[in-house]
DSSP file (Angstrom, degrees, kcal/mol; ACC not computed):
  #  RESIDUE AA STRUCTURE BP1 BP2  ACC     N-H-->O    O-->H-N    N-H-->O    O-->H-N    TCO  KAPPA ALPHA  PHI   PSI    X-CA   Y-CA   Z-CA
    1    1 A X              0   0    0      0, 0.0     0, 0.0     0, 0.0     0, 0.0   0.000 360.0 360.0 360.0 117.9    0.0    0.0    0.0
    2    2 A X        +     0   0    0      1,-0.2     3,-0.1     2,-0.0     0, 0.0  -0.182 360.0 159.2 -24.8 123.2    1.2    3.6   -0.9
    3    3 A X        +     0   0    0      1,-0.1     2,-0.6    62,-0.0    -1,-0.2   0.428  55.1  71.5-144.7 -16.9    1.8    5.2    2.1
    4    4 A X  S    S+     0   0    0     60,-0.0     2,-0.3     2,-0.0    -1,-0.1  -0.902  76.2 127.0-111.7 102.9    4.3    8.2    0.8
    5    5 A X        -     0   0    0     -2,-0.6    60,-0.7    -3,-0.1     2,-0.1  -0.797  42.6-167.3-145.0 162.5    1.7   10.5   -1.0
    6    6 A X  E     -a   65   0A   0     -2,-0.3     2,-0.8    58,-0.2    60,-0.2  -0.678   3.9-178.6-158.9 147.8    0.7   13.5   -1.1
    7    7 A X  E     -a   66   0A   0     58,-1.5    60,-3.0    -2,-0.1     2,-0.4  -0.894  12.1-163.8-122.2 103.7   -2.7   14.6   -3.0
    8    8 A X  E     -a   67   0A   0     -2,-0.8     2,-0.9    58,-0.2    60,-0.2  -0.799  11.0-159.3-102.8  90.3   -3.4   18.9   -2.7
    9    9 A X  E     +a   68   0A   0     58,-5.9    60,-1.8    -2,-0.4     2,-0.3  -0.823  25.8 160.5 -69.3 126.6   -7.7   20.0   -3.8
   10   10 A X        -     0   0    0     -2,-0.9     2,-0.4    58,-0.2    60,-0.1  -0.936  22.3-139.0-122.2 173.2   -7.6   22.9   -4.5
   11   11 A X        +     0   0    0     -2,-0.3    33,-0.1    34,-0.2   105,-0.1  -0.968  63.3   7.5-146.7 141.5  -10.4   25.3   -6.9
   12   12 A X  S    S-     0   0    0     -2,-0.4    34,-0.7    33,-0.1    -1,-0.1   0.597  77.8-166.2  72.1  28.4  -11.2   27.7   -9.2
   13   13 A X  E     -b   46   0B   0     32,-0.2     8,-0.3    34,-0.1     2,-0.3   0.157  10.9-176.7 -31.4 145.3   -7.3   27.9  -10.2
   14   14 A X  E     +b   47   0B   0     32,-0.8    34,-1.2     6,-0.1     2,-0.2  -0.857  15.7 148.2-157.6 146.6   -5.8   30.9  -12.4
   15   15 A X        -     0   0    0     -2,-0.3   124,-0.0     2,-0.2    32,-0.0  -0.877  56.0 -83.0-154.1 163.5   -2.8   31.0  -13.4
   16   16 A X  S    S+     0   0    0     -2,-0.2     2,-0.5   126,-0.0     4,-0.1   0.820 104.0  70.7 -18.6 -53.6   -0.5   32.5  -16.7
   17   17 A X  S    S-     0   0    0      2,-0.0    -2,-0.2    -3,-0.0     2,-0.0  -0.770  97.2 -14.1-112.1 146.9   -1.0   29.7  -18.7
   18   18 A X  S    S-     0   0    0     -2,-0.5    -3,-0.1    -4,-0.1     2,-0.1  -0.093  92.8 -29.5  69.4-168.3   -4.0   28.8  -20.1
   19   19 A X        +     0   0    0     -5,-0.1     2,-0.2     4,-0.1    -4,-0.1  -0.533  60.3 160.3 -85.8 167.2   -7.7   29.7  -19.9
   20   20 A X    >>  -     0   0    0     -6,-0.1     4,-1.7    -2,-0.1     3,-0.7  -0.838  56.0 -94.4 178.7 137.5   -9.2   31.0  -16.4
   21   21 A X  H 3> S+     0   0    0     -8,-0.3     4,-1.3    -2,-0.2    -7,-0.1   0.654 120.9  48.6 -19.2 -38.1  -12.3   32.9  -15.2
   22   22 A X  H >4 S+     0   0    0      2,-0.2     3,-0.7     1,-0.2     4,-0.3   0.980 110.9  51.2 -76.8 -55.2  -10.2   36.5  -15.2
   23   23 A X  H X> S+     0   0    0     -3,-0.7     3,-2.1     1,-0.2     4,-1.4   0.931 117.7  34.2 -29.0 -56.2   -8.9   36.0  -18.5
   24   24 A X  H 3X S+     0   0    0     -4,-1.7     4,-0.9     1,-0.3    -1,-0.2   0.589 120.4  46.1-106.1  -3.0  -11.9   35.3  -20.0
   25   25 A X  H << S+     0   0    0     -4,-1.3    -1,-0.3    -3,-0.7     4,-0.3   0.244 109.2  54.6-103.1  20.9  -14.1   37.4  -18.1
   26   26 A X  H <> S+     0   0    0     -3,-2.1     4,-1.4    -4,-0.3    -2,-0.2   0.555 109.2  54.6-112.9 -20.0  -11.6   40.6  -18.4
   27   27 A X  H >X S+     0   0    0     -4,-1.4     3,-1.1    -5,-0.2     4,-0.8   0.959 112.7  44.6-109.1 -82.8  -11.9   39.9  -22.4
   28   28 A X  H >< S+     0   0    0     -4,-0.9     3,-1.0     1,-0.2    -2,-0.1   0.780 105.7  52.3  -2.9 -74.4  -15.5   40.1  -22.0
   29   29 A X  H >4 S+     0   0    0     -4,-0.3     3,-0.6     1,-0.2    -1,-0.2   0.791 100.3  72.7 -50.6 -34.8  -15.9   43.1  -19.9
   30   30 A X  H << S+     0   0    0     -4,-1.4    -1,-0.2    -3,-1.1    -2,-0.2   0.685 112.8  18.6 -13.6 -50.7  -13.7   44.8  -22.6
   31   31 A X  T << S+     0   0    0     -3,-1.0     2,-0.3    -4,-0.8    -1,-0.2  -0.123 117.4  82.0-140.0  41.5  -16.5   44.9  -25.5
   32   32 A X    <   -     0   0    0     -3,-0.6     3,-0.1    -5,-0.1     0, 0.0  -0.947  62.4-153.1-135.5 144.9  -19.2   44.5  -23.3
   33   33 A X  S    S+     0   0    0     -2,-0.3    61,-1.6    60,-0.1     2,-0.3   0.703  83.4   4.9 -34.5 -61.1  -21.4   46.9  -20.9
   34   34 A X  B     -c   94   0C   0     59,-0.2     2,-0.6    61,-0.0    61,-0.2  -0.968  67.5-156.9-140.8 157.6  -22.7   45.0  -18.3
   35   35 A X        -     0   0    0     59,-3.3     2,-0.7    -2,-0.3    61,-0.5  -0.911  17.1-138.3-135.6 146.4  -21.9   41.0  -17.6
   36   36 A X        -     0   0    0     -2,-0.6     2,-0.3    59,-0.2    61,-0.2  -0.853  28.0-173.8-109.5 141.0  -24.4   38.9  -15.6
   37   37 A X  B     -d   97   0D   0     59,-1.9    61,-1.2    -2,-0.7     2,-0.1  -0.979  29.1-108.4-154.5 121.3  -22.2   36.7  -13.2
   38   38 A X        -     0   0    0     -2,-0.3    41,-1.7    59,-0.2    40,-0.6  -0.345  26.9-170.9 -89.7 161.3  -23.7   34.0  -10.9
   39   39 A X  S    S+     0   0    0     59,-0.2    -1,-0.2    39,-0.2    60,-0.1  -0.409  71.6  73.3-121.1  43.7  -23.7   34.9   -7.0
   40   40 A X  S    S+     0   0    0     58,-0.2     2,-0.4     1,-0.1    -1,-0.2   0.068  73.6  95.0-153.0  24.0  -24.8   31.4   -5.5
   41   41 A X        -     0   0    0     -3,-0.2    37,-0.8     2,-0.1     2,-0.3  -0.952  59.8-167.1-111.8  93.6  -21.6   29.8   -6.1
   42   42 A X  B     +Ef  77 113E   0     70,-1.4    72,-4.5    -2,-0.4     2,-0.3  -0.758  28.0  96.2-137.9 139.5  -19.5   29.9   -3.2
   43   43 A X        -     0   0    0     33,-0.8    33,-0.3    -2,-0.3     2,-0.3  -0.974  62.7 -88.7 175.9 171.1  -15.3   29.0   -2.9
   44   44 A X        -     0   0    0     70,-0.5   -33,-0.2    -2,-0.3    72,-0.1  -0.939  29.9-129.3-111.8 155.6  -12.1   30.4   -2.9
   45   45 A X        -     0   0    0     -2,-0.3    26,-1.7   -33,-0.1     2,-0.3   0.158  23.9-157.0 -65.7 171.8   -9.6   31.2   -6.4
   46   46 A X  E     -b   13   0B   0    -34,-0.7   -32,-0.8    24,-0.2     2,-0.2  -0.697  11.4-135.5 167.4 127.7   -5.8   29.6   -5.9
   47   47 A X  E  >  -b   14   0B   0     -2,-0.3     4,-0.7   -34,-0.2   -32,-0.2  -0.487  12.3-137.4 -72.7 144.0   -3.1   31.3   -8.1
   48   48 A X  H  > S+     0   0    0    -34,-1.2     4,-1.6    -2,-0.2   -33,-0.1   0.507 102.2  64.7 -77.3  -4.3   -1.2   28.7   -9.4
   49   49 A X  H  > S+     0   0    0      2,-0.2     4,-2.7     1,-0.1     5,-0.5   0.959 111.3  49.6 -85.2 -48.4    2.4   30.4   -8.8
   50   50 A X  H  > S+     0   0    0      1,-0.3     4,-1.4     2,-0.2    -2,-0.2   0.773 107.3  51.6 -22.4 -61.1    1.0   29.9   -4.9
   51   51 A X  H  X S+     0   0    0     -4,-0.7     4,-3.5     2,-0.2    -1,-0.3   0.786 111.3  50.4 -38.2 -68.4    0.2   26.7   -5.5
   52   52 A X  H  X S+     0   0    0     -4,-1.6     4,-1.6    -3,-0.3    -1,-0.2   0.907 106.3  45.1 -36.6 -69.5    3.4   26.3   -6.6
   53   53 A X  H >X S+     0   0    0     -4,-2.7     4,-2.1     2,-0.2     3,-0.8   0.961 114.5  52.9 -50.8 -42.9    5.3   27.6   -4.3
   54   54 A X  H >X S+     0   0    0     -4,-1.4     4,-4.2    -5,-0.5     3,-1.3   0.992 106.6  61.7 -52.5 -56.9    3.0   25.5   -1.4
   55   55 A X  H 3X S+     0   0    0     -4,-3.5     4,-1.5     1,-0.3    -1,-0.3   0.747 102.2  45.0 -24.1 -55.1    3.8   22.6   -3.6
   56   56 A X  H << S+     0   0    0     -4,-1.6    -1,-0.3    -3,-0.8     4,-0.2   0.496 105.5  53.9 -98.2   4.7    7.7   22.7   -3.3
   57   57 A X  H <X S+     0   0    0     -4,-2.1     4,-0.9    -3,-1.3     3,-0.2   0.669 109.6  54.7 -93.6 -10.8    8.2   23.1    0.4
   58   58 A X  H >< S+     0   0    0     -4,-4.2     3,-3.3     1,-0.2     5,-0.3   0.890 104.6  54.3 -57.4 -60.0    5.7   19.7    0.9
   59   59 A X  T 3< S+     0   0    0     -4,-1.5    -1,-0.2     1,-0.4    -3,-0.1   0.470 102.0  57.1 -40.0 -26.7    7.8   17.9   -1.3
   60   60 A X  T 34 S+     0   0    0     -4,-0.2    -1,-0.4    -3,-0.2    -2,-0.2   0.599 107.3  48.8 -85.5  -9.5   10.9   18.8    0.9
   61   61 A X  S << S-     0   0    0     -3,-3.3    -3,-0.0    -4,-0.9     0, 0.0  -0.133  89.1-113.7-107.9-152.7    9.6   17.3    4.0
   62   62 A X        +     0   0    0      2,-0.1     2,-0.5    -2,-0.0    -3,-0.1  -0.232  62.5 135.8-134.7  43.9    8.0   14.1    4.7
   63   63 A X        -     0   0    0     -5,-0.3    -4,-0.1     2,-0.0    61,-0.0  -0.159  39.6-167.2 -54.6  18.4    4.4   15.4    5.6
   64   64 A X        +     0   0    0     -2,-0.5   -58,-0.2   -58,-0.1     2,-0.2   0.118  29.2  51.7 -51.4 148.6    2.5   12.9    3.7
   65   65 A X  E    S-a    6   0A   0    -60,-0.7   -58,-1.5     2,-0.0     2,-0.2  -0.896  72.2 -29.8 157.7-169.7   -1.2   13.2    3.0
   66   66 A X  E     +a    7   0A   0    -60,-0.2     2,-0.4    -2,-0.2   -58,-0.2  -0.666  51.9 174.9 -83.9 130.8   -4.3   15.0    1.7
   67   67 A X  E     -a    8   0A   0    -60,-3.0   -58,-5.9    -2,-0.2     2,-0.3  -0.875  33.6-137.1-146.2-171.7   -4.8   18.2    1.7
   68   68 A X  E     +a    9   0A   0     -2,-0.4    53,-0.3   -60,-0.2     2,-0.3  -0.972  25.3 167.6-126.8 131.6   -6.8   21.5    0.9
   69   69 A X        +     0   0    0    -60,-1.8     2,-0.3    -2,-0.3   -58,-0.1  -0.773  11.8 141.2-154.2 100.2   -5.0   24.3   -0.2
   70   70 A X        -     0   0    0     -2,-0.3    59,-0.3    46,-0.2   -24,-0.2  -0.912  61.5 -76.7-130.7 157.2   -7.0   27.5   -1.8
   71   71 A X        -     0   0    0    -26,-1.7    61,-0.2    -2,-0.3    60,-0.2  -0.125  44.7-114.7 -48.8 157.7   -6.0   31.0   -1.1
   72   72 A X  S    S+     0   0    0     59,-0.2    60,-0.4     1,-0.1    58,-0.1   0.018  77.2  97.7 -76.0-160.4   -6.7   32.8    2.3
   73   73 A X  S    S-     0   0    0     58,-0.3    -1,-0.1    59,-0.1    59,-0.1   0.802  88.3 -91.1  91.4  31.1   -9.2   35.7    2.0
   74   74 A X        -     0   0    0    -30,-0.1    58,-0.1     2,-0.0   -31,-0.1   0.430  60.2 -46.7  55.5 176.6  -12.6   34.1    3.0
   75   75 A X        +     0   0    0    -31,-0.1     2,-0.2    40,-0.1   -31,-0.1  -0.071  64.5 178.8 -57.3 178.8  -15.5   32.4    0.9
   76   76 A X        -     0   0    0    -33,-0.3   -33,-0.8   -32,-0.1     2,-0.5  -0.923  22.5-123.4-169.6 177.8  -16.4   34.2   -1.9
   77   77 A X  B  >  -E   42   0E   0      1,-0.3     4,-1.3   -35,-0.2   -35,-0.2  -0.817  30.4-113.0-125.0 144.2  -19.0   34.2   -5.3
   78   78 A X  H >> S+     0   0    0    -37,-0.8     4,-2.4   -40,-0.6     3,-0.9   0.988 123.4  53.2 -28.5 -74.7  -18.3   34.5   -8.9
   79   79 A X  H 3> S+     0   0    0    -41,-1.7     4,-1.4     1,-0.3     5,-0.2   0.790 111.3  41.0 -65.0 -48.0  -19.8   37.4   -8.9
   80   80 A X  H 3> S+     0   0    0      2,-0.2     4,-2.6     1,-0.2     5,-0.4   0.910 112.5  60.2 -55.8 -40.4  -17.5   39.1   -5.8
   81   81 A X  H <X S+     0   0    0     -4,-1.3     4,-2.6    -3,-0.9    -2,-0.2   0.953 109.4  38.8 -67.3 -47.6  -14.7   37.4   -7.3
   82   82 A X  H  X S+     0   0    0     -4,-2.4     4,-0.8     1,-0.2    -1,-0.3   0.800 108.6  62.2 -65.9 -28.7  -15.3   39.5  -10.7
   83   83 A X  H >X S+     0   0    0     -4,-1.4     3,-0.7    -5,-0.3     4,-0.5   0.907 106.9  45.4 -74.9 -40.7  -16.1   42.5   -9.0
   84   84 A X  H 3X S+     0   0    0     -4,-2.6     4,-2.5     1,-0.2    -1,-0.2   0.785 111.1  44.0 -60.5 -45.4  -12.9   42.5   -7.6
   85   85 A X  H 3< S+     0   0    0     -4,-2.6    -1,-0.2    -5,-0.4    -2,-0.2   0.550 118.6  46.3 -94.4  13.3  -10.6   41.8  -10.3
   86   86 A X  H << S+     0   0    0     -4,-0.8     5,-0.5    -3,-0.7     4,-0.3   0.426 114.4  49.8-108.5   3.6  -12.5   44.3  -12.7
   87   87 A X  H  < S+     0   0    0     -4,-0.5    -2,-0.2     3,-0.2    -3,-0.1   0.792 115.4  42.9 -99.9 -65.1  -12.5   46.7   -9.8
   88   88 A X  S  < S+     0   0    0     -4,-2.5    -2,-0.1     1,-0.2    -3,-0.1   0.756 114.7  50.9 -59.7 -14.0   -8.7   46.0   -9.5
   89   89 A X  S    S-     0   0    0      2,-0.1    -1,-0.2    -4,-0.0    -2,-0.2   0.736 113.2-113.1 -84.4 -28.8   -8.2   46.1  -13.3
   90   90 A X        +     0   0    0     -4,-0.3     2,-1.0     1,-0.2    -3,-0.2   0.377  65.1 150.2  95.5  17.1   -9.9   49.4  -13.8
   91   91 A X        -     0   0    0     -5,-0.5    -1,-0.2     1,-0.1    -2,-0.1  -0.534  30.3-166.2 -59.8 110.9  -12.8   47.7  -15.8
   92   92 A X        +     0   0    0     -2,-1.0    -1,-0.1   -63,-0.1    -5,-0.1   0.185  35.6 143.0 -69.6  21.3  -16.3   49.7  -15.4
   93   93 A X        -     0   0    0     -7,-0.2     2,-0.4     1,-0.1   -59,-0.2  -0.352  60.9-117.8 -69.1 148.6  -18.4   47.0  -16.8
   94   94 A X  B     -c   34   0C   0    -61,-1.6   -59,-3.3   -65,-0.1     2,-1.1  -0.759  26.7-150.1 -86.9 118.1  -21.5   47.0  -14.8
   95   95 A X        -     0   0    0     -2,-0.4   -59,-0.2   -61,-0.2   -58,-0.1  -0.607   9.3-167.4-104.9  86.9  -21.6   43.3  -13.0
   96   96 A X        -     0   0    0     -2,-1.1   -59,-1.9   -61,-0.5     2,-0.4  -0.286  20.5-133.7 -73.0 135.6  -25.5   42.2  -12.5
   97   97 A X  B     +d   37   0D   0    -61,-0.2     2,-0.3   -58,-0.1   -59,-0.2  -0.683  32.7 177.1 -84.3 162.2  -25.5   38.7   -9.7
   98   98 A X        -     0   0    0    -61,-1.2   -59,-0.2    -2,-0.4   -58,-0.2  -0.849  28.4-105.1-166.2 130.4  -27.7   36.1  -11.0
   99   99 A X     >  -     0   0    0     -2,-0.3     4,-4.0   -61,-0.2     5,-0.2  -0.076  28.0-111.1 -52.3 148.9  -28.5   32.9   -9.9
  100  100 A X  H >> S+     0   0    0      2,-0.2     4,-1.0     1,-0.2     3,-0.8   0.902 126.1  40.3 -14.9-109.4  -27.3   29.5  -11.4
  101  101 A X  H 34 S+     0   0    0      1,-0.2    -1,-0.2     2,-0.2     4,-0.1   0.590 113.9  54.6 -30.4 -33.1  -30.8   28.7  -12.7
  102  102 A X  H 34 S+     0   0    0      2,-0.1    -1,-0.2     1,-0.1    -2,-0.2   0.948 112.1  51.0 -56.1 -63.6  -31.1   32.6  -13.8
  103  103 A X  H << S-     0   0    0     -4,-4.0     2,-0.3    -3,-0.8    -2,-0.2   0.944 100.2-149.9 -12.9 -90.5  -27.8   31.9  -15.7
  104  104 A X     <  -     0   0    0     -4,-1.0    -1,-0.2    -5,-0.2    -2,-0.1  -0.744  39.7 -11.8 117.7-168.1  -28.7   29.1  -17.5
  105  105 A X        -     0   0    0     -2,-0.3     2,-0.3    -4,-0.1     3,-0.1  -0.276  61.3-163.6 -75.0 155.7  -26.8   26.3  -18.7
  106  106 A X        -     0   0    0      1,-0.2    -1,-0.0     2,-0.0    -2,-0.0  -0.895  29.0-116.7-133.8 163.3  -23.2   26.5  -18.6
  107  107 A X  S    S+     0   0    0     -2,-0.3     2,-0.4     1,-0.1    -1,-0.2   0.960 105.7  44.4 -61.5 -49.0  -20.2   24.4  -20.4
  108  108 A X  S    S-     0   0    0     -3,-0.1     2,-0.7     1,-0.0    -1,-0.1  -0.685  84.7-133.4-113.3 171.8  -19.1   23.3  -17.2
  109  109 A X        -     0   0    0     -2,-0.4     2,-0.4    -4,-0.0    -4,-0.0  -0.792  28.9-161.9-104.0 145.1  -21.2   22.1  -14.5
  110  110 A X        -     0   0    0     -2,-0.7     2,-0.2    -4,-0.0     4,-0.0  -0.889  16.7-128.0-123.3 114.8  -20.1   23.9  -11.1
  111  111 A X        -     0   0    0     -2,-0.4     3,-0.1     1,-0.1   -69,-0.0  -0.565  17.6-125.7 -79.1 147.9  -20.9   22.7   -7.9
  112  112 A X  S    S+     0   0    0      1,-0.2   -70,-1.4    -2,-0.2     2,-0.4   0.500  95.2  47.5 -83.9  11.2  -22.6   25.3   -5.5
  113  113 A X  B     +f   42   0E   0    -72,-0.2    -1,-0.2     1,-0.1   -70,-0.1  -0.845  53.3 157.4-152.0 100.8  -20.0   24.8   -2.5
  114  114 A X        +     0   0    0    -72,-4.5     2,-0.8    -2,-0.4   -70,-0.5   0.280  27.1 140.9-112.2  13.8  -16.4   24.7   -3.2
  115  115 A X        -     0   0    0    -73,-0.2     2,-0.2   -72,-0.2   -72,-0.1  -0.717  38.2-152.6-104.2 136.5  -15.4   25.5   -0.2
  116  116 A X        -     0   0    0     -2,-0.8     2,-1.2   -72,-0.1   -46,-0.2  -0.482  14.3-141.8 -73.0 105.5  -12.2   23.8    1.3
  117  117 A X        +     0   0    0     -2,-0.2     3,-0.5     1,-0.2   -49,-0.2  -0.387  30.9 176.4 -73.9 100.9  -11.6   23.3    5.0
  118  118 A X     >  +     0   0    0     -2,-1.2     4,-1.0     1,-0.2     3,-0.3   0.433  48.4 102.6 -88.5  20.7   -7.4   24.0    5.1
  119  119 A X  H  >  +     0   0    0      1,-0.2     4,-1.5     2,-0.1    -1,-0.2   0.687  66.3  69.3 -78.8   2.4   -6.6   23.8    8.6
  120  120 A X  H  > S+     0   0    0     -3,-0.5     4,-2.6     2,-0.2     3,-0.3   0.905 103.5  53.0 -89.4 -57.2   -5.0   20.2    8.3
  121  121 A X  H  >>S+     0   0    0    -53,-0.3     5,-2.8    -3,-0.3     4,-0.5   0.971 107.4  51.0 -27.8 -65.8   -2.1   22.4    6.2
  122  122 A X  H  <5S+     0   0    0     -4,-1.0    -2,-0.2     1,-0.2    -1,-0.2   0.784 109.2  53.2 -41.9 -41.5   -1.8   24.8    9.2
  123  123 A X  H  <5S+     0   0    0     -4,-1.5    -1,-0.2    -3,-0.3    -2,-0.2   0.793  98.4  58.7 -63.2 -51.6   -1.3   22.1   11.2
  124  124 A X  H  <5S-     0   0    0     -4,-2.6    -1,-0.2     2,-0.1    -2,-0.2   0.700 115.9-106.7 -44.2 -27.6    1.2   20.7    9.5
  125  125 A X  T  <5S+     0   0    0     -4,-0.5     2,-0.5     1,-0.3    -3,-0.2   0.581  76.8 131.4  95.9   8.2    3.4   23.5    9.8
  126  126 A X      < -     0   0    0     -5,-2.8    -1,-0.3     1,-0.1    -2,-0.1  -0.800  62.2 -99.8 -93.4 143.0    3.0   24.6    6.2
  127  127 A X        -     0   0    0     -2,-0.5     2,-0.2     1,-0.1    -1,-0.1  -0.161  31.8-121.2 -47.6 133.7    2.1   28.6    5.2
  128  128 A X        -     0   0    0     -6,-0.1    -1,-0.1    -7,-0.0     3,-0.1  -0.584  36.4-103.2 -86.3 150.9   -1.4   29.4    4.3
  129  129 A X        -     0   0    0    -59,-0.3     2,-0.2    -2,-0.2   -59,-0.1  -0.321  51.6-102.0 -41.6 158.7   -1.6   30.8    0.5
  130  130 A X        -     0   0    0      1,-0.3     5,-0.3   -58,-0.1    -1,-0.1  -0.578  56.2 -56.4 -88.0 170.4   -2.0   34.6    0.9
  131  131 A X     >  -     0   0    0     -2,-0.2     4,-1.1   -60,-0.2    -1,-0.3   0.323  40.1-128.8 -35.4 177.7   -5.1   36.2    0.4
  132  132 A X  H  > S+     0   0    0    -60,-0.4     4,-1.7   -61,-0.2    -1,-0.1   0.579 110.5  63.0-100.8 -12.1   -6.9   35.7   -3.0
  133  133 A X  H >> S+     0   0    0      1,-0.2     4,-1.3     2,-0.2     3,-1.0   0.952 113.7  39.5 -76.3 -56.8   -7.3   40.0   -3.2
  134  134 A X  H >> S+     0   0    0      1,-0.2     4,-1.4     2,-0.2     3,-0.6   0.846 108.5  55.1 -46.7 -41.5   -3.3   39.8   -3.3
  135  135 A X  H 3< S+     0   0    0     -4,-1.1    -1,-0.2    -5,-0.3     4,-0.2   0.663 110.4  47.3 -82.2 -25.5   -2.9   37.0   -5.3
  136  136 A X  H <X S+     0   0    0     -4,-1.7     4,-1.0    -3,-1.0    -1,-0.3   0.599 106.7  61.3 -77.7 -16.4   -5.1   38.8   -8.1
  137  137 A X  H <X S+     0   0    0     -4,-1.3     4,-0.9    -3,-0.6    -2,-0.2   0.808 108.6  37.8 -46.1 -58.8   -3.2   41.7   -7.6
  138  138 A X  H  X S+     0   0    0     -4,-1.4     4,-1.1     2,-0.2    -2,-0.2   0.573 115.2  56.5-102.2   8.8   -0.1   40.2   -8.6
  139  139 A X  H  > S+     0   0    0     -5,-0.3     4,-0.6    -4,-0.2     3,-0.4   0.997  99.6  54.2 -47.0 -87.5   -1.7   38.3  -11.1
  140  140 A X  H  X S+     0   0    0     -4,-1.0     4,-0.6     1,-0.2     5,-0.3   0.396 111.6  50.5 -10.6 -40.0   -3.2   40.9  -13.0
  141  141 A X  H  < S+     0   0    0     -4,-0.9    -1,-0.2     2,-0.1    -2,-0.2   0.833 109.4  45.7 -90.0 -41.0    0.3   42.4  -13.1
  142  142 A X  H  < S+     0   0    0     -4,-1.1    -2,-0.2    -3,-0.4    -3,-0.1   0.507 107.2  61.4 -46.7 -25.7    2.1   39.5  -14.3
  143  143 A X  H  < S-     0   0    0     -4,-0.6    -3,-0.2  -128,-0.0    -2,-0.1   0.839  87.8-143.0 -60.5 -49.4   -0.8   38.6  -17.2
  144  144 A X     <        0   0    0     -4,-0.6    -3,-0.1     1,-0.1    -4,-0.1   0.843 360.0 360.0  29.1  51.0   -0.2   41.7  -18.9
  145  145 A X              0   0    0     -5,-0.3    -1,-0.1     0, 0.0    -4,-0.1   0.229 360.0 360.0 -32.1 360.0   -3.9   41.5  -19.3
C-alpha cells in the first residue's frame, strides 16, 4: 500500500497559462457593458504560482497526505470574485448577480459549494496561500492582461 503521497484539492485555479475565469471574463468586460455573473456559487480562487510555491516546500519534507490548499481571504461568489478583479483592473463593466438557474446552462457544471476546510495544512506547519485579493493583484500584473 502507498503510504508516501501526497494529494493537494484545490479550486477555481488561475494562473499564466491557459484559460481561467479572469482571462476570459476581463476579455468580456472589454466589449461589453454590463456581464451577468452567478452569485450562488461559493469558494475560494488559488493562483497557481502559490500553489506552486506551497507545492515545493511539501515535497521537501515528509508530511505525507491529503490536503486543501486555496488562497486565504474568506469564501467568496463568482460574482465578488469579478467584482474585484474588474475593480482592480480598472474595468467599469456593470456586473448584475444572477442565480445558477437565472444563468442558465453552462459548459461546465459547477458545484454550489467549493469550499475547502485548510486547517490540516496549518497544522502541519505549512504557510497558508495569501489572500486571494493579493494574489489577483499580482496576477493581474504578471498577465499583462
Amino acid at each position: 500500500m502507498l503510504e508516501k503521497y501526497f494529494i493537494v484539492r484545490i479550486a477555481w485555479a488561475f494562473g499564466l497559462n491557459g484559460k481561467n475565469f479572469i482571462k476570459t471574463m476581463i476579455n468580456v468586460g472589454r466589449t461589453h457593458d454590463t456581464v451577468r455573473v452567478v452569485n450562488d456559487q461559493i469558494g475560494t480562487p488559488t493562483y497557481t504560482l502559490d500553489l506552486a510555491r506551497l507545492l515545493v516546500d511539501m515535497i521537501e519534507t515528509e508530511k505525507y497526505g491529503y490536503y486543501h490548499a486555496t488562497n486565504e481571504g474568506g469564501y467568496i461568489s463568482w460574482y465578488d470574485f469579478c467584482c474585484e478583479f474588474y475593480k482592480q483592473y480598472g474595468l467599469k463593466t456593470k456586473v448584475i448577480p444572477v442565480t445558477t438557474e437565472e444563468y442558465g446552462l453552462s459548459v461546465a457544471a459547477r458545484p454550489f459549494n467549493s469550499r475547502l476546510e485548510k486547517k490540516k495544512l496549518v497544522e502541519a506547519g505549512f504557510d497558508p496561500l495569501p489572500t486571494w485579493q493579493d494574489a489577483v493583484s499580482r496576477y493581474l500584473k504578471e498577465a499583462e492582461l
